[in-house]
C-alpha positions in Angstrom: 10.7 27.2 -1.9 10.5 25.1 -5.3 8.8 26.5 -8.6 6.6 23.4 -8.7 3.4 23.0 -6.8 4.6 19.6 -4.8 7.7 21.3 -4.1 5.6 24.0 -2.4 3.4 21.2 -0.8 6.0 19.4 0.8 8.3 22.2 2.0 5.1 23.9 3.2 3.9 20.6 5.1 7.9 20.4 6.6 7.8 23.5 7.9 5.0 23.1 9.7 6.0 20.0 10.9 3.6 17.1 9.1 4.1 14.2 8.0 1.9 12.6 5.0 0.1 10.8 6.9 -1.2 14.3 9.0 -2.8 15.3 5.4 -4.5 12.0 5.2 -6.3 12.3 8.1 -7.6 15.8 7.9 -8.8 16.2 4.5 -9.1 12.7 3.8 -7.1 11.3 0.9 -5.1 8.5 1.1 -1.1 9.1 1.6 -0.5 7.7 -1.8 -2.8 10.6 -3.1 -0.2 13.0 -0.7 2.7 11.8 -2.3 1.9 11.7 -5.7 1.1 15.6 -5.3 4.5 15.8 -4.2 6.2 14.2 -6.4 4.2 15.7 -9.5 3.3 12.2 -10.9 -0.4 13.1 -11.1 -1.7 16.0 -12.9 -4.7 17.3 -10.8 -6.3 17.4 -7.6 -9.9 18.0 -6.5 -10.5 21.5 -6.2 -12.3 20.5 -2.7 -8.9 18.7 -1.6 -6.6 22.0 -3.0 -8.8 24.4 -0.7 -8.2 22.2 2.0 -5.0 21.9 1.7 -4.6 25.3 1.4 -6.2 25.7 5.0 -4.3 23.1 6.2 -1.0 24.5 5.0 -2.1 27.5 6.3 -0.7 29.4 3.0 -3.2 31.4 0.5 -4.5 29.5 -2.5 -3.0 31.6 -5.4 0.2 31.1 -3.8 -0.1 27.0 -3.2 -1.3 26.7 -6.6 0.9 29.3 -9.4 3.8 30.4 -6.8 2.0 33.6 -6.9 1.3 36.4 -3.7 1.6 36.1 -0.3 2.6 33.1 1.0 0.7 32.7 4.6 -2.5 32.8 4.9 -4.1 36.5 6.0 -5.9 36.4 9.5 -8.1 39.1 8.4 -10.7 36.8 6.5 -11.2 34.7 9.3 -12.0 31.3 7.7 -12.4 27.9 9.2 -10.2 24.8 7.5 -12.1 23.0 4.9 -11.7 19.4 6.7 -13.4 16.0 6.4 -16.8 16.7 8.1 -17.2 20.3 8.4 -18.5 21.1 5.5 -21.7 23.8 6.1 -24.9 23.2 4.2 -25.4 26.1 2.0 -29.3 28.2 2.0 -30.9 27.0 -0.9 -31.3 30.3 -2.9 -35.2 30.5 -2.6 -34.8 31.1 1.2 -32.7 33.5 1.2 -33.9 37.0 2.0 -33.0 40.4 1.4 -32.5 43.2 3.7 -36.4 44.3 4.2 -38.0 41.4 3.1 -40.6 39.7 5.1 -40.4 35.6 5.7 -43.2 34.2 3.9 
């Protein structure tokens, strides 16, 4: 696999089959977005849309982005794919309890 991160996108996204268009619809970005990550013409994408992408690729992070570790994702941190419309709301941190702590 390529040295470059859209090298690693789109041989990762080959392998598994996907076209462009795939990536569009489940982490929403247009194909033009898709393809410019491939080709390298733009310089960043949203951390949100890496993550996904990630998932969706099924390959770890670190690997996706430097070329770096283990290339397929590892079952053991069972994880859901960050996709258009499942993100979770997150407990806002003043109702969050500790272990012993009453509600109130």
């Amino acid at each position: 696999m390529g040295k470059l991160l859209g090298d690693r996108i789109k041989g990762r996204r080959e392998e598994l089959g996907l076209m462009p268009v795939d990536i569009h619809r489940a982490i929403g970005v247009s194909i033009s977005a898709v393809l410019q990550w491939e080709s390298g013409s733009t310089k960043s994408i949203k951390l949100e849309h890496f993550f996904a992408l990630a998932d969706l690729l099924k390959v770890e992070a670190r690997w996706l982005g430097i070329g770096e570790g283990p290339k397929d994702a590892q079952t053991k941190h069972k994880r859901e794919p960050l996709v258009r419309g499942s993100v979770r709301k997150l407990t806002p941190p003043h109702q969050i309890r500790t272990r012993g702590q009453k509600a109130g």
